[in-house]
Structures are given as C-alpha cells and as structure tokens.
N, C-alpha and C positions, 0 to 999 in steps of 0.2 A: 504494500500500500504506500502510495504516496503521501508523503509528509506535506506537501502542499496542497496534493488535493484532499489531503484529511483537514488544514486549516481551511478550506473553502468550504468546504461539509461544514463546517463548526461556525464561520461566519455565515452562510446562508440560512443555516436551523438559528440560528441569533436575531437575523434577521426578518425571517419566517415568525418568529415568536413575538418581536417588535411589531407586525403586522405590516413591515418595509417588505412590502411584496416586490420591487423591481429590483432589488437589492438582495434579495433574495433567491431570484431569479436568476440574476446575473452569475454572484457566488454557487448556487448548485448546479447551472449549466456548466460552468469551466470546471469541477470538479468531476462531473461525468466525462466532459472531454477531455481530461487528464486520463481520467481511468473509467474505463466503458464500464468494467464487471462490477464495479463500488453499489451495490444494489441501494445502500441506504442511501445516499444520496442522490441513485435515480430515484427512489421513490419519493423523498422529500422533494428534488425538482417538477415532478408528476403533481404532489400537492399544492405547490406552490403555481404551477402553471395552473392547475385550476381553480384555488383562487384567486388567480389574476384574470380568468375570464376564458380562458384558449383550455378547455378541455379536449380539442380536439387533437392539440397538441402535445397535451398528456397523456392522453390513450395512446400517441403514437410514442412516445417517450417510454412508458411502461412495455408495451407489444417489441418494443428493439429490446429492451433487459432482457425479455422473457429467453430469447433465445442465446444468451452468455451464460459461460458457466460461473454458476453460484449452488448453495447451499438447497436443500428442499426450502428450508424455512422463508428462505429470500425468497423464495422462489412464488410459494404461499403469499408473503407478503406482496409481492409485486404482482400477483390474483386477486387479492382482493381490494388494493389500493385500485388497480383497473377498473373493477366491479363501482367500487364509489366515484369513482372519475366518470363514468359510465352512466350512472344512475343522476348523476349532476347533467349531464350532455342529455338528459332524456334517451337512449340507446338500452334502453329496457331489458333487451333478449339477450342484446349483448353480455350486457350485467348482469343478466342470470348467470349465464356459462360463466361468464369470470369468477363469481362467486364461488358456484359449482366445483373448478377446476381449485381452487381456494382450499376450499372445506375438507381435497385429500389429502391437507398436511391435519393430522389431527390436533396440533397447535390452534393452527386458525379455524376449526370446525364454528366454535361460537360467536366469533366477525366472521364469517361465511354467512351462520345461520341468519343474523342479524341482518348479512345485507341482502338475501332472498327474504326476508319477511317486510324491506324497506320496497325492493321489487314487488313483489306482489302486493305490497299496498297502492304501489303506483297505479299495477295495472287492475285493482278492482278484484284480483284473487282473495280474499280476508281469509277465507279458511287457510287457506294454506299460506297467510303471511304469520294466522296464531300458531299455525306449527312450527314455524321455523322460530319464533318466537319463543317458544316452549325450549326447541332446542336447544337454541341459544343459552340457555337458562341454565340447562343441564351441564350441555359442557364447560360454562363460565364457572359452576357448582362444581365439578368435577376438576377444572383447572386450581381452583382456590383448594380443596382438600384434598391434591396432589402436594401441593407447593406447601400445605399444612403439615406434610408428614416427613 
C-alpha cells in the first residue's frame, strides 16, 4: 500500500466527514488512481461521488473494483455500497442483485438484508421488504453475540 495514497484515503474520509464533498472527491479519486485495488477508498470515493450528485459515476467506480483482486469482505462491501449507490440512482433491479451478490459474504448478510427491504419498499413489495427486515435483525443479532463471545 501506498503511503501517499493511504494519506489521500485519510484526507478524503476527513473531508467526506466535514461534509467538503469536492475535496473529498478530489482526495479519494487520486488515491484510487494511485492504487486501483485500495477497495476502501474506492468505496468511500463511490460514497462520496454520490453524494455529490453523479451516482452514475459511482456505480461505475464500484463495477471497475469489483473486478480487482481484493479480499471477499471488500468484495461484499463494494456489493452493497453499489446496491445503495443504486437504490439513490433509482436502478431498482439493479440494487437488488447488488444486494443479493452482497449478502454471500455472511458478514454483510444484515446491510444486504437491509438494502433488499429499502428495494422492495421502493418498489411496492412490503411483504417481502418485512422479510428482509426480519432478516436483517437476525443477522445484526447474530453479528453482536458472535462478537459477544
């Protein structure tokens, strides 16, 4: 890892937190373009491109990680950060699958479920937004009395 593109990560999420979204921007772009595989910092660039407005450009930001080698968990995370980048763009079905593909790292099962019951609120599904809801619930239960023992 690069030491410069790890201070660009650190000043863009600094940034990002300040709510200096072009500065933020600026700093987590030149840190991917330092180092393509840096998943965190594609994903925080991803958040930050959408909201600055261009989620069109963060789905495409996230969909070029996807195929870099990284970790499952990155991997996870960079599925379901798409699915909400996704779900902000109105791309509905999209954001299903992104979720979907999400939810195989059992890490992220409960932000998976979460954002399939955010989709199917959109589109009018309820029954099966309180399912994912339900699930979400469990696995978050399950995450916290893993992490308890």
């Amino acid at each position: 890892m690069s030491a410069v593109a790890r201070r660009y990560y650190v000043r863009g999420c600094d940034a990002l937190d300040r709510g200096d979204l072009e500065g933020a921007v600026d700093a987590l772009r030149s840190a991917v373009d330092l180092v393509p595989t840096f998943a965190s910092a594609r994903v925080a660039y991803a958040v930050a491109l959408a909201r600055y407005g261009d989620c069109p450009r963060a789905a495409q930001t996230l969909r070029a990680g996807l195929g870099r080698p990284a970790t499952p968990v990155a991997i996870a995370t960079m599925w379901a950060t798409l699915g909400d980048v996704l779900t902000a763009g109105g791309d509905f079905l999209a954001a299903e699958d992104a979720f979907r593909q999400a939810a195989q790292e059992p890490q992220h099962e409960g932000r998976a479920a979460a954002g399939l019951a955010r989709v199917y609120g959109k589109l009018g599904r309820y029954d099966e937004a309180f399912a994912q809801l339900h699930t979400a619930a469990a696995a978050n239960r399950a995450l916290e009395t893993a992490s308890d023992e």
